[in-house]
C-alpha positions in Angstrom: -3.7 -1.5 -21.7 -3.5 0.3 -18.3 -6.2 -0.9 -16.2 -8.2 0.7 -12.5 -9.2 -1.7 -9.4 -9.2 -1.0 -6.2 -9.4 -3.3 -3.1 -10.3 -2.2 0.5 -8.1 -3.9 3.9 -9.1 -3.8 7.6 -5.8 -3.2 9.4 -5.5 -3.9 12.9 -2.6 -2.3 13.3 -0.6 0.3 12.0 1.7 0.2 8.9 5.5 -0.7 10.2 8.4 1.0 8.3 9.1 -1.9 6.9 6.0 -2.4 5.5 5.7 0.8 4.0 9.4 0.3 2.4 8.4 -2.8 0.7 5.3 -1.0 -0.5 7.6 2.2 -1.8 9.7 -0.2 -3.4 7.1 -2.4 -4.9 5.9 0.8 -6.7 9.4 2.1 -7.8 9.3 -1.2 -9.7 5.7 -1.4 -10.6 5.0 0.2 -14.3 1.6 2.1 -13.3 0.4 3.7 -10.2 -1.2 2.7 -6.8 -2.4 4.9 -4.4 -3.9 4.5 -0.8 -7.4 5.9 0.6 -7.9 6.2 3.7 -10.2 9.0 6.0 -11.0 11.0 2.1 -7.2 11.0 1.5 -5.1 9.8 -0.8 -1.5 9.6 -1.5 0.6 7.6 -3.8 3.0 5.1 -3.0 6.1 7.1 -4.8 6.8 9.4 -2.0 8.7 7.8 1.1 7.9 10.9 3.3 4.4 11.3 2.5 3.7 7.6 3.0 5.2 7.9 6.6 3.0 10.9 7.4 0.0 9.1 5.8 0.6 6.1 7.9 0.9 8.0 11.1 -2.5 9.7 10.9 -4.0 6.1 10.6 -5.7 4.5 13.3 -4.6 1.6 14.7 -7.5 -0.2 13.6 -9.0 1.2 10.2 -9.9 0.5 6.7 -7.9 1.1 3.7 -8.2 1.3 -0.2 -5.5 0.2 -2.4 -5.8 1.7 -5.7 -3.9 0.0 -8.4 -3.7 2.0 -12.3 -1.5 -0.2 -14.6 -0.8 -3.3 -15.8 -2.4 -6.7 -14.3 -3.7 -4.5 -11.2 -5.3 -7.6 -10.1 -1.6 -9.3 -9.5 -0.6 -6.0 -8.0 -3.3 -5.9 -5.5 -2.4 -9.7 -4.0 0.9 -8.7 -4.1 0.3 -5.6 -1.8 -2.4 -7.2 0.2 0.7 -10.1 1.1 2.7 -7.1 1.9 0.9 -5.5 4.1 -0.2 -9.1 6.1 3.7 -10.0 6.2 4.8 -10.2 9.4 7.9 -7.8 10.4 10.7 -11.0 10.5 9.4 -12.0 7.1 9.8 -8.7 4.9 13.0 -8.4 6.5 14.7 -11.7 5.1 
């Protein structure tokens, strides 16, 4: 049974490209969907180039919502939130 949460995350920083790979290629293996809200937008985590452009009209400093619509969203959410806190040398091992 396909489930909705959604969590919200203060960034302090923008989203590197790494980050926003491993979050492309999270959802490429993820059966369901997760979107991101920020500033009354939202975009979904299948498409590379609109995740780049999404991540570039962020602020440096901003909140964001991950939305998660599948199976064990809860999972899913930790697993993004550890994502997104990863520092650059560790999502690139």
């Amino acid at each position: 049974m396909k489930k909705f949460l959604s969590k919200s995350l203060e960034l302090n920083v923008r989203l590197s490209i790494n980050q926003l790979l491993a979050l492309h290629t999270y959802q490429k293996n993820y059966q369901g969907h997760i979107y991101l809200l920020f500033n009354h937008d939202m975009i979904t985590l299948e498409s590379l180039p609109s995740l780049v452009s999404f991540s570039l009209t962020m602020n440096p400093r901003c909140e964001i919502q991950l939305i998660v619509e599948g199976e064990n969203p809860q999972q899913t959410l930790n697993d993004l939130t550890k994502c997104i806190h990863l520092k650059e040398h560790q999502i690139a091992r």
